[in-house]
CHARMM-style PDB file with segment names, atoms N, HN, CA, C and O in Angstrom:
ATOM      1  N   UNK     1     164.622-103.300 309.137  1.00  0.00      PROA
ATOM      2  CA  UNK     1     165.005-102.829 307.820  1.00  0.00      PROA
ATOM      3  C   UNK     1     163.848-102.101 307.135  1.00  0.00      PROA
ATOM      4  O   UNK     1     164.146-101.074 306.526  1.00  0.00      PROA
ATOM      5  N   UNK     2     162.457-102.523 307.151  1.00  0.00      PROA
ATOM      6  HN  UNK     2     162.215-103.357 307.647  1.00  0.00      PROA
ATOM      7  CA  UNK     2     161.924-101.797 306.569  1.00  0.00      PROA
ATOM      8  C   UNK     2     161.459-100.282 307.089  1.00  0.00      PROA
ATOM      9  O   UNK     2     161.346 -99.287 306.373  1.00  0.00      PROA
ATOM     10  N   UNK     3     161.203-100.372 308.616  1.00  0.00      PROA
ATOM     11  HN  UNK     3     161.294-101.180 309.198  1.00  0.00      PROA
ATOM     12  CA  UNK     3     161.107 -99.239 308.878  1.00  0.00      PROA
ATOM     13  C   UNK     3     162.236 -98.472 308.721  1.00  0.00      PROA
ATOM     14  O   UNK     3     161.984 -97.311 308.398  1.00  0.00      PROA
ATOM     15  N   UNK     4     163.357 -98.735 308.841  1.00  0.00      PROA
ATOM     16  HN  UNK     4     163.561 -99.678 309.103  1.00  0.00      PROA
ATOM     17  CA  UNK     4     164.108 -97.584 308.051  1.00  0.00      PROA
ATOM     18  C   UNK     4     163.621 -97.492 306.525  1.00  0.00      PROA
ATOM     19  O   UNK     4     163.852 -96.322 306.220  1.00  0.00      PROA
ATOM     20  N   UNK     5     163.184 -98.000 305.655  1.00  0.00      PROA
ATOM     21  HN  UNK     5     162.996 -98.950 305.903  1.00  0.00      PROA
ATOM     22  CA  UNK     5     163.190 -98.010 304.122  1.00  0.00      PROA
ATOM     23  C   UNK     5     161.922 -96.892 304.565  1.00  0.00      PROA
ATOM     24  O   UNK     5     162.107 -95.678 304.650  1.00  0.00      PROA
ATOM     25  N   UNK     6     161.167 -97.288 304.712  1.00  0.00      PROA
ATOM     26  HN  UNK     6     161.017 -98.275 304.643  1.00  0.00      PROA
ATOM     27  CA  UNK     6     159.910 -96.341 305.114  1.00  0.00      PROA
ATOM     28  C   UNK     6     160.220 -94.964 305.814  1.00  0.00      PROA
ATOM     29  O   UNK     6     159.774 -93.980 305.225  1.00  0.00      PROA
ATOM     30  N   UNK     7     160.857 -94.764 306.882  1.00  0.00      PROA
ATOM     31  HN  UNK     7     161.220 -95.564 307.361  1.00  0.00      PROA
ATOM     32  CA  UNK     7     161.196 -93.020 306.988  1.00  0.00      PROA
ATOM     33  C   UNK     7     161.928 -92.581 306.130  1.00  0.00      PROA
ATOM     34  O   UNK     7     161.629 -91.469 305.695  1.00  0.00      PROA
ATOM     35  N   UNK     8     163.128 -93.259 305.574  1.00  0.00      PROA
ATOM     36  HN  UNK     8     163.371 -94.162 305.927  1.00  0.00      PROA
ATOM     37  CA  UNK     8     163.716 -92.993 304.083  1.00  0.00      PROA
ATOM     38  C   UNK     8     162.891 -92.563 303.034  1.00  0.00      PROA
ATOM     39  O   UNK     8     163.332 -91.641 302.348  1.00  0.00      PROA
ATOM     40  N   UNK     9     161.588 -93.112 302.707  1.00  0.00      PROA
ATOM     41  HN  UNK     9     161.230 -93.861 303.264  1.00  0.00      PROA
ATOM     42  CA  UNK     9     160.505 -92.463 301.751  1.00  0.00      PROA
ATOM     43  C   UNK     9     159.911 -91.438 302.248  1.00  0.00      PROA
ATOM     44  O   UNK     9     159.309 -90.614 301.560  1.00  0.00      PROA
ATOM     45  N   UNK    10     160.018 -91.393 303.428  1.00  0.00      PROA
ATOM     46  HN  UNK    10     160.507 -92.063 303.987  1.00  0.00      PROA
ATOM     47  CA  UNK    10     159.205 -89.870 304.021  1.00  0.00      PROA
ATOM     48  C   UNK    10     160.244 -88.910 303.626  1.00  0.00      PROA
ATOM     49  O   UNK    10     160.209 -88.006 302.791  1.00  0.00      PROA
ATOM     50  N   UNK    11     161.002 -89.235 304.267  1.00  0.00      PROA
ATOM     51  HN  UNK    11     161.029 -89.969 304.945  1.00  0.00      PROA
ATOM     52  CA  UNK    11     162.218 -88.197 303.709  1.00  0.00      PROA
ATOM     53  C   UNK    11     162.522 -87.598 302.305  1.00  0.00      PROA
ATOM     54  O   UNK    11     162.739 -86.469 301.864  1.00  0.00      PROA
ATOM     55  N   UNK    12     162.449 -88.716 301.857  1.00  0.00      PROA
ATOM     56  HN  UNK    12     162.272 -89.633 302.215  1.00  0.00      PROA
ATOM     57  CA  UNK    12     162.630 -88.111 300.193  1.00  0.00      PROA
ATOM     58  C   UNK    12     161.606 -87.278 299.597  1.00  0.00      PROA
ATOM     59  O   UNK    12     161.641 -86.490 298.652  1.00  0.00      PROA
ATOM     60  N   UNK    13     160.557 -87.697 300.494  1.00  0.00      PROA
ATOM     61  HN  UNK    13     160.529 -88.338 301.261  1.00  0.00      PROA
ATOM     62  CA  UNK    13     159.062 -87.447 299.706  1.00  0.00      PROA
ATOM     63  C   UNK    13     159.076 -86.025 300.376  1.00  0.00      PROA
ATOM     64  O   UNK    13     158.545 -85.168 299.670  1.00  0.00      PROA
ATOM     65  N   UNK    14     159.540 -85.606 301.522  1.00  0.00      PROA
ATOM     66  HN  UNK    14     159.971 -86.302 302.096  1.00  0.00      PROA
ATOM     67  CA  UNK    14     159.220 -84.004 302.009  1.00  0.00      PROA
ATOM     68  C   UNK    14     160.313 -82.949 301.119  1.00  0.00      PROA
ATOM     69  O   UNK    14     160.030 -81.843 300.659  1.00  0.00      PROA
ATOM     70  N   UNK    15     161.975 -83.853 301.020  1.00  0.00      PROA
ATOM     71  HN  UNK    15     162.205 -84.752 301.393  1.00  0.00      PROA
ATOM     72  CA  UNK    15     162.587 -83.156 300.312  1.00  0.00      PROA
ATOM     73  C   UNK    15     162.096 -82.689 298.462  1.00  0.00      PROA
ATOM     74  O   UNK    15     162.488 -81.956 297.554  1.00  0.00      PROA
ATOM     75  N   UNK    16     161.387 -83.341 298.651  1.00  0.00      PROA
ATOM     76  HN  UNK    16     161.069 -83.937 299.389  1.00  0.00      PROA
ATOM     77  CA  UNK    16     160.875 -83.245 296.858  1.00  0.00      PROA
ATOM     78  C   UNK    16     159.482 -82.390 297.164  1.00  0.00      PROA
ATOM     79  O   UNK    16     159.234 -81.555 296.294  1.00  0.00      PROA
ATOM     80  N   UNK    17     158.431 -82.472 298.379  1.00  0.00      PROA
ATOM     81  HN  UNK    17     158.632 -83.150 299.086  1.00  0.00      PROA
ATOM     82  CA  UNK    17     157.668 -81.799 298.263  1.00  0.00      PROA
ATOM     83  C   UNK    17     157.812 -80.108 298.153  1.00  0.00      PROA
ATOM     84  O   UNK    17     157.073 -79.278 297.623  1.00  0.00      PROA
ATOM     85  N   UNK    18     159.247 -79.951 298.976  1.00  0.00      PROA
ATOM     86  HN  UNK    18     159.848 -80.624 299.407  1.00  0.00      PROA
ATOM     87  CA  UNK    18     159.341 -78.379 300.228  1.00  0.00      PROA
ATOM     88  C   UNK    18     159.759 -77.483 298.282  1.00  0.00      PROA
ATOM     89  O   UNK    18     159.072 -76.536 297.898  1.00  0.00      PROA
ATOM     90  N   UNK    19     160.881 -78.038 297.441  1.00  0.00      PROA
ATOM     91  HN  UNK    19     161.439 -78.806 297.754  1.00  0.00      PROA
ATOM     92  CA  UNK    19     160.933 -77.472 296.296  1.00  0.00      PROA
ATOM     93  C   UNK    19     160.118 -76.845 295.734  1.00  0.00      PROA
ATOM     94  O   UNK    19     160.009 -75.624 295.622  1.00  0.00      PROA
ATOM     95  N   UNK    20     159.005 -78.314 295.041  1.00  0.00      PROA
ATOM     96  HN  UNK    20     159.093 -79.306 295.132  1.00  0.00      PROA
ATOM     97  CA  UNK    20     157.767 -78.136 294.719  1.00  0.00      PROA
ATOM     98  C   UNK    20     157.013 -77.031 295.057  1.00  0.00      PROA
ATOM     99  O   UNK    20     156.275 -76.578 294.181  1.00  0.00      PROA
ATOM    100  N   UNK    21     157.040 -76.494 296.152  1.00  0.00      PROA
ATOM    101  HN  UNK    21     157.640 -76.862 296.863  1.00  0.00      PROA
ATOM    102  CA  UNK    21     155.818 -75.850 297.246  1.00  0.00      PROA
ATOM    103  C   UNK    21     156.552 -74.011 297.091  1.00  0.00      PROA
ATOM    104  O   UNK    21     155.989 -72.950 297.359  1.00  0.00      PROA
ATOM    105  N   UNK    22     157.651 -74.202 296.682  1.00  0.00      PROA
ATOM    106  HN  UNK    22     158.109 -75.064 296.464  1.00  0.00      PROA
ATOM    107  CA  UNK    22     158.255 -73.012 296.856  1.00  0.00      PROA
ATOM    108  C   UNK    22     158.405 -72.929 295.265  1.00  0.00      PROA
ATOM    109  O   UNK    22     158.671 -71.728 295.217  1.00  0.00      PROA
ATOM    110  N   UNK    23     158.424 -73.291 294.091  1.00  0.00      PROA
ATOM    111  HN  UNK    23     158.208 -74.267 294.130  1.00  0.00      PROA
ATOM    112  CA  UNK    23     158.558 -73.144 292.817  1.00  0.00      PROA
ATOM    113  C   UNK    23     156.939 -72.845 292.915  1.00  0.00      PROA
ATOM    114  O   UNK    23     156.819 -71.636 292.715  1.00  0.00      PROA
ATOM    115  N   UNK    24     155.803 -73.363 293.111  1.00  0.00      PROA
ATOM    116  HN  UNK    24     155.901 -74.345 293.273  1.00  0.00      PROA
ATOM    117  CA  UNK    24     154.633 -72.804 292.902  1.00  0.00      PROA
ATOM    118  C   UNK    24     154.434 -71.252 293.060  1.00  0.00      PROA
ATOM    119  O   UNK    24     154.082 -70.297 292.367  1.00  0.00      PROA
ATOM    120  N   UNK    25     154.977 -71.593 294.741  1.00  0.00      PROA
ATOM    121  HN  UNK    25     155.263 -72.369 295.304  1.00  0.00      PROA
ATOM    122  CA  UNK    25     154.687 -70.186 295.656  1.00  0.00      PROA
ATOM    123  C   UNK    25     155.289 -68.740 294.155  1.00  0.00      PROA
ATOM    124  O   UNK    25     154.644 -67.871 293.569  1.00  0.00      PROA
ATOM    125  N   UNK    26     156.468 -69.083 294.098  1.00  0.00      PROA
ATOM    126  HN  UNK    26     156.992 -69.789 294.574  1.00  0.00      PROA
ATOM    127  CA  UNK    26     157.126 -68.058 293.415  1.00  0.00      PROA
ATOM    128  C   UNK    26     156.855 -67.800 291.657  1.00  0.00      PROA
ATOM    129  O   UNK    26     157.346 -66.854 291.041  1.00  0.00      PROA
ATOM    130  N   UNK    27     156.005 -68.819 291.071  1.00  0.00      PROA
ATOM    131  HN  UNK    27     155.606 -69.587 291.571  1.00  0.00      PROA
ATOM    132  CA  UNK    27     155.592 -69.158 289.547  1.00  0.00      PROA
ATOM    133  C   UNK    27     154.015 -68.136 290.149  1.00  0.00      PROA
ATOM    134  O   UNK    27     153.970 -67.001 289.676  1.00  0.00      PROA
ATOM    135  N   UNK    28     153.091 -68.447 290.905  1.00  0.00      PROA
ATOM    136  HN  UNK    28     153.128 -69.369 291.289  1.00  0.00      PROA
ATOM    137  CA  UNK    28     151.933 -67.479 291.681  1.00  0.00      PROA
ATOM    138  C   UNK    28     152.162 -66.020 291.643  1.00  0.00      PROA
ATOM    139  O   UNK    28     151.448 -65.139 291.164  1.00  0.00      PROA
ATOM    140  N   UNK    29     153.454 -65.931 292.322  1.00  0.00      PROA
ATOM    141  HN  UNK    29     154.034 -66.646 292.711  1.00  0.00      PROA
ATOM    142  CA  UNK    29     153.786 -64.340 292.870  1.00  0.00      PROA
ATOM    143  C   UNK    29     153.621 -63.703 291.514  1.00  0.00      PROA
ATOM    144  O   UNK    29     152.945 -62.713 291.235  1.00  0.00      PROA
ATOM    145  N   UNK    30     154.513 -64.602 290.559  1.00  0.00      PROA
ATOM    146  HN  UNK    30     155.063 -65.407 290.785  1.00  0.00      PROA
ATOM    147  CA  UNK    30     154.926 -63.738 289.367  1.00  0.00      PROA
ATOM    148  C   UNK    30     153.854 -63.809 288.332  1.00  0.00      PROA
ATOM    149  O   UNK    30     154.054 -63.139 287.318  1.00  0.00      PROA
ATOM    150  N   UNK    31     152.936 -64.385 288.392  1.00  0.00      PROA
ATOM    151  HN  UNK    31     152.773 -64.929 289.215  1.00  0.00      PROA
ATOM    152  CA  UNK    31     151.630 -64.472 287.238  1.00  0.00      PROA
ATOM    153  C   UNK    31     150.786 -63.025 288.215  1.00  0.00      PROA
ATOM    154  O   UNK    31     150.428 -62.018 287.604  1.00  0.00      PROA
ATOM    155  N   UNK    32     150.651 -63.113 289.202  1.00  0.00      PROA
ATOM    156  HN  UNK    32     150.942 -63.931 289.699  1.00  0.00      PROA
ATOM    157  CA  UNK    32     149.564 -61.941 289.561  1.00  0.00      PROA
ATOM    158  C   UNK    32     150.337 -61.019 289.534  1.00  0.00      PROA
ATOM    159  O   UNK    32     149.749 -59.976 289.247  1.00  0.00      PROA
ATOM    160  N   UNK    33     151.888 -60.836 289.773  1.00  0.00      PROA
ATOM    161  HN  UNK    33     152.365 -61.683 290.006  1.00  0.00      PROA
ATOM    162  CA  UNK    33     152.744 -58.969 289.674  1.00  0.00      PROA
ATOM    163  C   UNK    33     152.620 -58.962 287.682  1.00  0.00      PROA
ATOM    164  O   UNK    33     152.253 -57.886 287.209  1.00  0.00      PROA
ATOM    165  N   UNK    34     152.839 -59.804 286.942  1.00  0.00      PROA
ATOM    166  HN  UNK    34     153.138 -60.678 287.326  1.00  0.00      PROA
ATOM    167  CA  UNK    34     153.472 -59.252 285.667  1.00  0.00      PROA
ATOM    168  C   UNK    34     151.960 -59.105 284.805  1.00  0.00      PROA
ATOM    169  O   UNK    34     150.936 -59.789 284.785  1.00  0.00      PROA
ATOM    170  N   UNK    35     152.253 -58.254 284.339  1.00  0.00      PROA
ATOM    171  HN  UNK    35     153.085 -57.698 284.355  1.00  0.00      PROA
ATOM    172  CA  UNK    35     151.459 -57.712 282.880  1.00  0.00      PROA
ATOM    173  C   UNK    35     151.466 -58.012 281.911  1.00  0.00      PROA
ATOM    174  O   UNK    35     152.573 -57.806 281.413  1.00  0.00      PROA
ATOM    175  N   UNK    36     150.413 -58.675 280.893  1.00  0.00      PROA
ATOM    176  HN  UNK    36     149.514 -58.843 281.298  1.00  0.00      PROA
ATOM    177  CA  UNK    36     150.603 -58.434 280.034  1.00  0.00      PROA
ATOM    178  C   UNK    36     149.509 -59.105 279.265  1.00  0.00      PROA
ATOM    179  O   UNK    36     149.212 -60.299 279.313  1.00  0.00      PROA
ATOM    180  N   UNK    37     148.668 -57.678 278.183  1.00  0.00      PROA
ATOM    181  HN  UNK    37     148.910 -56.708 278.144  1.00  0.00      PROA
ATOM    182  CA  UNK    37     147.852 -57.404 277.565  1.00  0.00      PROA
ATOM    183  C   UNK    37     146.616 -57.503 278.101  1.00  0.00      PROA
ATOM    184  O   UNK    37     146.433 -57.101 279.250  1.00  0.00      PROA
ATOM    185  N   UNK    38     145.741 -57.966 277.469  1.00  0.00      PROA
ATOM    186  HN  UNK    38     145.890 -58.292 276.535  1.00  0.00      PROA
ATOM    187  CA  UNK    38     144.178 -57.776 278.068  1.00  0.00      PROA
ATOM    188  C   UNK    38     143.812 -59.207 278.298  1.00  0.00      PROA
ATOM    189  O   UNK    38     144.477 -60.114 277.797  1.00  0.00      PROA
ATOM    190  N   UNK    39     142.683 -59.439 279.107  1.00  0.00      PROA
ATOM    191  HN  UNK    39     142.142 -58.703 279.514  1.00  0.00      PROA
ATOM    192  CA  UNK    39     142.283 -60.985 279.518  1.00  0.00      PROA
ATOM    193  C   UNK    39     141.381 -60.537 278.347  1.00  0.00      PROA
ATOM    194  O   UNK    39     141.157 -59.365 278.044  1.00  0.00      PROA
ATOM    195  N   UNK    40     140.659 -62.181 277.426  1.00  0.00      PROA
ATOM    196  HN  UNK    40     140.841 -63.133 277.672  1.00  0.00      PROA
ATOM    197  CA  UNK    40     139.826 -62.329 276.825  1.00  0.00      PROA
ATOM    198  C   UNK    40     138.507 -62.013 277.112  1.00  0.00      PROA
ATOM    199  O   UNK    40     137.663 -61.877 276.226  1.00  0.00      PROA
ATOM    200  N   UNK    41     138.274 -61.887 278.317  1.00  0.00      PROA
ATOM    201  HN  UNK    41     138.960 -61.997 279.036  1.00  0.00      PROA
ATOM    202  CA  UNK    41     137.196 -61.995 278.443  1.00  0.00      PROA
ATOM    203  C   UNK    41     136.889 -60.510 279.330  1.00  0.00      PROA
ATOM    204  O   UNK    41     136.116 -60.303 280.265  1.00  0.00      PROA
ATOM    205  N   UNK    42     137.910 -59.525 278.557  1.00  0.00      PROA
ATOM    206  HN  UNK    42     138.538 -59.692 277.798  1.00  0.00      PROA
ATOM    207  CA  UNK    42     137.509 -58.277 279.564  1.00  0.00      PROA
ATOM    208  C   UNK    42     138.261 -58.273 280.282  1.00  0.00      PROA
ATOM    209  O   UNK    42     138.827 -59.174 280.901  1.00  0.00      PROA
ATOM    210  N   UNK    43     138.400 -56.561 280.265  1.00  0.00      PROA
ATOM    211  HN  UNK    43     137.940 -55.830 279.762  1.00  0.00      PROA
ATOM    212  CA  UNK    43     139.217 -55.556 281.555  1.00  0.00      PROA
ATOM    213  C   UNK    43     139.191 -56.092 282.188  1.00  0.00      PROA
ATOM    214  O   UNK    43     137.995 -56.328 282.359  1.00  0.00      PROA
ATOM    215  N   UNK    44     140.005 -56.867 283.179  1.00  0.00      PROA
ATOM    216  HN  UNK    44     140.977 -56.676 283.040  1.00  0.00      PROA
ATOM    217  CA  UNK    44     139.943 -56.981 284.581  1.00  0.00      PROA
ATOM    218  C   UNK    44     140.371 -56.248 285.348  1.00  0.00      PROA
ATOM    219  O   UNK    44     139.691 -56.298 286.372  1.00  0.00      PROA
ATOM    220  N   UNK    45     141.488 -55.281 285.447  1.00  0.00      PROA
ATOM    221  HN  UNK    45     142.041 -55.241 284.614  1.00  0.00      PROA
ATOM    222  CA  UNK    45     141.457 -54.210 285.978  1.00  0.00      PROA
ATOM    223  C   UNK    45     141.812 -52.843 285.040  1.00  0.00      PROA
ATOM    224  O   UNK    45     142.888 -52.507 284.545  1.00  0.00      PROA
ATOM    225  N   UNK    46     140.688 -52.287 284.998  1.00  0.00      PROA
ATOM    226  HN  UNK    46     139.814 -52.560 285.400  1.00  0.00      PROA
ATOM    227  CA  UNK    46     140.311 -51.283 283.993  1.00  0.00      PROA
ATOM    228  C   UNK    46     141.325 -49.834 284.182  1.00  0.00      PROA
ATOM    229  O   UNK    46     141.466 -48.932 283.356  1.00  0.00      PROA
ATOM    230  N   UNK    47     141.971 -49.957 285.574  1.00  0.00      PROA
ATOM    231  HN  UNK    47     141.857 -50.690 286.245  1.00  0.00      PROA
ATOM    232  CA  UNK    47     142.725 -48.516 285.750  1.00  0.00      PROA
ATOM    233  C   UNK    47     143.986 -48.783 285.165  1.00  0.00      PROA
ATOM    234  O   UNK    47     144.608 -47.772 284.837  1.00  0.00      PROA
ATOM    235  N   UNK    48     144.633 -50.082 284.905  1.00  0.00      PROA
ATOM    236  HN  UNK    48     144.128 -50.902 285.171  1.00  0.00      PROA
ATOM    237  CA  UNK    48     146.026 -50.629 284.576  1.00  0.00      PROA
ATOM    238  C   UNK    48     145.930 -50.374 282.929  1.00  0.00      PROA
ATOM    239  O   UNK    48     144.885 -50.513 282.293  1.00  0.00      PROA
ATOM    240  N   UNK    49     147.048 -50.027 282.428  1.00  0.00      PROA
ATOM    241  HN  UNK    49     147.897 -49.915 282.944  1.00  0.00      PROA
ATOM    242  CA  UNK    49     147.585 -50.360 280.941  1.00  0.00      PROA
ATOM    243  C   UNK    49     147.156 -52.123 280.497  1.00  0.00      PROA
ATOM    244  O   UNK    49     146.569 -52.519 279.490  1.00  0.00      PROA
ATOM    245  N   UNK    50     147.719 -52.947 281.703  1.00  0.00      PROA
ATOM    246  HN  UNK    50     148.196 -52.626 282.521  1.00  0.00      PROA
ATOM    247  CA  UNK    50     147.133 -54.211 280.948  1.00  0.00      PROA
ATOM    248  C   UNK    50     146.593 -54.581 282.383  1.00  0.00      PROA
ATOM    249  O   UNK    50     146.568 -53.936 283.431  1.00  0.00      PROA
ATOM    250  N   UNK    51     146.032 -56.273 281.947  1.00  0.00      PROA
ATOM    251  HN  UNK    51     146.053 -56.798 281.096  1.00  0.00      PROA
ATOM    252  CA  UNK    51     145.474 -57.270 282.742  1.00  0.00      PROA
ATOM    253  C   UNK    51     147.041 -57.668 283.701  1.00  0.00      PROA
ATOM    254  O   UNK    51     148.112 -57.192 283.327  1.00  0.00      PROA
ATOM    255  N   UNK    52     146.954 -58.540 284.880  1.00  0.00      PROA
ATOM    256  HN  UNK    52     146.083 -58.926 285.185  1.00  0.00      PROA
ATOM    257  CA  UNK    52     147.657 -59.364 285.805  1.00  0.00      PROA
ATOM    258  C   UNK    52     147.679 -60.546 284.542  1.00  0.00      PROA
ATOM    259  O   UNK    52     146.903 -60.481 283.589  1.00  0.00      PROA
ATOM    260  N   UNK    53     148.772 -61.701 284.719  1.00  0.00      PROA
ATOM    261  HN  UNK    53     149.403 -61.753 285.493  1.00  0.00      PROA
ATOM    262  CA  UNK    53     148.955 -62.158 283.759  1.00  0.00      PROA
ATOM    263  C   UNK    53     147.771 -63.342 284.422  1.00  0.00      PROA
ATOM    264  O   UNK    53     147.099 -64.133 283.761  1.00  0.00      PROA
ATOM    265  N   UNK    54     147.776 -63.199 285.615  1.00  0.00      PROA
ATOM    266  HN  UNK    54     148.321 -62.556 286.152  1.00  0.00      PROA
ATOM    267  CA  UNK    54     146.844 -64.435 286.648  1.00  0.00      PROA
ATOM    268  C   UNK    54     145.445 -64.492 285.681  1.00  0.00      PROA
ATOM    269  O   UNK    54     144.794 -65.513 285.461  1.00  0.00      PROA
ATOM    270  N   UNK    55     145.134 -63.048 285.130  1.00  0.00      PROA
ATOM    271  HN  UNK    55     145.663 -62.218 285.309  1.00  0.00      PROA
ATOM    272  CA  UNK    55     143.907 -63.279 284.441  1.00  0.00      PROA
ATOM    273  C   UNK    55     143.583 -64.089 283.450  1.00  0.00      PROA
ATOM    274  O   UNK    55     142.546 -64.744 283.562  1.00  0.00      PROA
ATOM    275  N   UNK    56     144.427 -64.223 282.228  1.00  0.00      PROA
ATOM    276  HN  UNK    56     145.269 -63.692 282.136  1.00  0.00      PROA
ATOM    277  CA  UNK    56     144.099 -65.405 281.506  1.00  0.00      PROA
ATOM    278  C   UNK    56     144.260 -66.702 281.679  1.00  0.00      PROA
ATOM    279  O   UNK    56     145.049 -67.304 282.407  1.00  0.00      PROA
ATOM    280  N   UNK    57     143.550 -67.038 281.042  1.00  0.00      PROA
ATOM    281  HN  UNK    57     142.909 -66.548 280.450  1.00  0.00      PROA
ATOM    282  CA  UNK    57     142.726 -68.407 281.130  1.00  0.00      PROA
ATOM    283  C   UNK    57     143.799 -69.757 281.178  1.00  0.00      PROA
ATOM    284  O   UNK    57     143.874 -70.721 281.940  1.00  0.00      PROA
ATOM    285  N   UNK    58     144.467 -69.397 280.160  1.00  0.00      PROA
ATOM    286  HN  UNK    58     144.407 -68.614 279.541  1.00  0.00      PROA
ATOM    287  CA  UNK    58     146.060 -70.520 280.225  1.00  0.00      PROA
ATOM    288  C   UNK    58     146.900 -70.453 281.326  1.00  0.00      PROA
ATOM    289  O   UNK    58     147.520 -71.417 281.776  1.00  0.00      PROA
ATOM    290  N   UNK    59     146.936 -68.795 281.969  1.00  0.00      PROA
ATOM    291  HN  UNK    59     146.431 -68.013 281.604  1.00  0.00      PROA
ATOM    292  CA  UNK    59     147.786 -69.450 283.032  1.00  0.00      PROA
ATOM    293  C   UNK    59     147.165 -69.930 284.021  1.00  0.00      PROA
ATOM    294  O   UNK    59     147.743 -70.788 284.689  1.00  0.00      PROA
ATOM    295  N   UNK    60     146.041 -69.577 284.326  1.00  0.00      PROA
ATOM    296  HN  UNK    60     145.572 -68.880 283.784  1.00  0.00      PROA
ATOM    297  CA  UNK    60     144.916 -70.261 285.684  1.00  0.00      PROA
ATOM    298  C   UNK    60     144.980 -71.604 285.442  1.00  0.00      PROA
ATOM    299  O   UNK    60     145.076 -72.298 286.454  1.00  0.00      PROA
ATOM    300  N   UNK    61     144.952 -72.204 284.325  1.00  0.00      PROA
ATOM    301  HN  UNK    61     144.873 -71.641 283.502  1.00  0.00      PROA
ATOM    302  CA  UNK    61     144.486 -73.504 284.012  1.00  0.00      PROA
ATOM    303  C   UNK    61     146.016 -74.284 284.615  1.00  0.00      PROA
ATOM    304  O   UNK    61     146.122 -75.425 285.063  1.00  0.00      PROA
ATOM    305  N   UNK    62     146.933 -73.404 284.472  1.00  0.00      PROA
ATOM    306  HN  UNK    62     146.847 -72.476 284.107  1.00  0.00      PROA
ATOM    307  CA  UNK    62     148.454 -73.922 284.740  1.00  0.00      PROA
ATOM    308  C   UNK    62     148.791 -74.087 285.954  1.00  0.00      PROA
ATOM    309  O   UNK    62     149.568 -74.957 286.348  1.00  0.00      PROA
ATOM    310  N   UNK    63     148.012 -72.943 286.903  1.00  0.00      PROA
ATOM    311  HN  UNK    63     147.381 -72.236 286.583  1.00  0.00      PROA
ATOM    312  CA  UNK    63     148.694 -72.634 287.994  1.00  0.00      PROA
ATOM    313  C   UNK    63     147.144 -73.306 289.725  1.00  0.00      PROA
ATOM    314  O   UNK    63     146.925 -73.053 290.909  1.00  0.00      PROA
ATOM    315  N   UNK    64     146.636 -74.118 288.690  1.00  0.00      PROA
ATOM    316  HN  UNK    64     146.814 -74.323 287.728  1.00  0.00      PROA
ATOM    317  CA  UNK    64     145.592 -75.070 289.458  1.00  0.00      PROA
ATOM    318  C   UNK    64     146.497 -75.810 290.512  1.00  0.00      PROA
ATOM    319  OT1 UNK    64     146.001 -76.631 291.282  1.00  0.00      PROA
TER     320      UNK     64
END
């Protein structure tokens, strides 16, 4: 009994990880494609209208 209870937690635990892992992946994609305004701390890329949104500081801190 318990080793079934125990691959049962593996199980649950990969189905809850694989989500997880793919909501990051795709929350990532979209902070470095979208724009918008300038990072605080300076141009980061000086040829663009604005900064990657990856540049400020709140979303880095988010996307740790």
């Amino acid at each position: 009994m318990f080793t079934f209870m125990n691959t049962a937690r593996i199980g649950t635990a990969i189905q809850g990880v694989g989500p997880a892992e793919l909501s990051y992946q795709w929350a990532l994609a979209y902070a470095k494609d979208r724009r918008s305004m300038r990072a605080l701390s300076g141009k980061k890329e000086p040829d663009q209208v604005a900064d990657s949104l990856i540049h400020h500081a709140d979303v880095r801190r988010m996307l740790l």
